[in-house]
C-alpha positions as CSV (number, residue, x, y, z in Angstrom):
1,X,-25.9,20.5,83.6
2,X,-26.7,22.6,80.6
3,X,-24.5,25.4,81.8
4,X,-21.2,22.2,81.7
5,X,-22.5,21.5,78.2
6,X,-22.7,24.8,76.9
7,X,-19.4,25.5,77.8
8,X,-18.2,22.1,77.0
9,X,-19.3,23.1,73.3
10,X,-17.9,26.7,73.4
11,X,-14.5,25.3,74.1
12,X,-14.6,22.8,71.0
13,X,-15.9,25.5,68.8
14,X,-13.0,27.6,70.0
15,X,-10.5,24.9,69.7
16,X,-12.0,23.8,66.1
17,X,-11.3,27.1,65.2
18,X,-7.2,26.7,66.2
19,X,-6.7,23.4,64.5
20,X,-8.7,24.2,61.6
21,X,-6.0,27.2,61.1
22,X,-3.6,24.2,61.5
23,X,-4.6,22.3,59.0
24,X,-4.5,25.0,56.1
25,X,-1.1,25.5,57.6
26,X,0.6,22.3,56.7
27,X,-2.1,19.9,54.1
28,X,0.2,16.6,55.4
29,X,-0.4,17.4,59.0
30,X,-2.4,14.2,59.7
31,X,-2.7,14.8,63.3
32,X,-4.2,18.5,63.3
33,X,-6.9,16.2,60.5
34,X,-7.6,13.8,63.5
35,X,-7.8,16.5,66.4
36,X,-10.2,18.7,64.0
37,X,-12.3,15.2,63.1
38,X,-12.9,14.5,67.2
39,X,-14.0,18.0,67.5
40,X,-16.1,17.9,64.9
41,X,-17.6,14.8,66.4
42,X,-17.7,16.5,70.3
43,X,-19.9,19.5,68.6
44,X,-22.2,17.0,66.6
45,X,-20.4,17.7,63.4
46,X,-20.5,14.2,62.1
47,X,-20.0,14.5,58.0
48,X,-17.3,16.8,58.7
49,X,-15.7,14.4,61.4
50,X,-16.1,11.4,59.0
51,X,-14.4,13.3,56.3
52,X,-11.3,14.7,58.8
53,X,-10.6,11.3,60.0
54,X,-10.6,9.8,56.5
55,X,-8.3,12.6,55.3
56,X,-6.1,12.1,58.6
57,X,-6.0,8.5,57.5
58,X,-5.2,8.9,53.9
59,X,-2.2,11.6,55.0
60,X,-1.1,9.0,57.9
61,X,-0.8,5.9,55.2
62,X,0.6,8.1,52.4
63,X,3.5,8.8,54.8
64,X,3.6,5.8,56.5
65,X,3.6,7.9,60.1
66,X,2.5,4.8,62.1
67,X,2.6,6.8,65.1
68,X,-0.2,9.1,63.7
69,X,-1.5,5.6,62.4
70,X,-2.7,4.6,66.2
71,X,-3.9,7.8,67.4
72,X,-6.1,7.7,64.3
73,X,-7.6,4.1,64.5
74,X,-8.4,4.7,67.7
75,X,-10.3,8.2,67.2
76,X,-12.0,6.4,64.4
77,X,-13.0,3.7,66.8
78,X,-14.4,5.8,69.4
79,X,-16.2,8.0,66.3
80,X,-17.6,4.8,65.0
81,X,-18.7,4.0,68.4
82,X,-20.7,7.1,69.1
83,X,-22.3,7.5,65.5
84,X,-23.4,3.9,65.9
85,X,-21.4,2.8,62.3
86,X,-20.0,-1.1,64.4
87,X,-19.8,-2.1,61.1
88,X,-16.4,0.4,60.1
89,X,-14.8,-0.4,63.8
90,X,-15.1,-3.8,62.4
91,X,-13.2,-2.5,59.1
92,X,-10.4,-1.0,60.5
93,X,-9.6,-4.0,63.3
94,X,-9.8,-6.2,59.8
95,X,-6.9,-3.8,58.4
């Protein structure tokens, strides 16, 4: 089992690495913000997953890109959900 999460972790670490080069690629990107938040949040990066998704949101709003707009509720939701923050996931439904 440790073996699955070890490798489980190398793969996010690897992949964080690819969309973080995304993101200084294109600022309005929202989506390569939301990937990077969830792998922040796979790795136990929490602050930096908080502040990806939040940025992700900001971009997705600014631009109206309600597409973006669903995929990033609902990684904020499952976020929420596995820092134990209810509270927000109660937030966002409210918006």
């Amino acid at each position: 089992k440790s073996m699955k999460l070890l490798h489980k972790k190398n793969i996010c670490e690897n992949f964080n690495v690819g969309t973080g080069r995304s993101v200084t690629i294109d600022k309005l990107f929202c989506d390569a913000y939301a990937a990077l938040g969830m792998t922040q949040n796979l790795i136990g990066d929490f602050q930096n997953a908080e502040e990806s998704l939040d940025t992700a949101l900001e971009i997705a709003e600014e631009t109206e890109n309600l597409n973006a707009l669903m995929v990033i509720y609902n990684y904020m939701g499952i976020f929420y959900k596995d820092t134990r923050k209810n509270y927000k996931s109660w937030e966002l439904i409210e918006v």
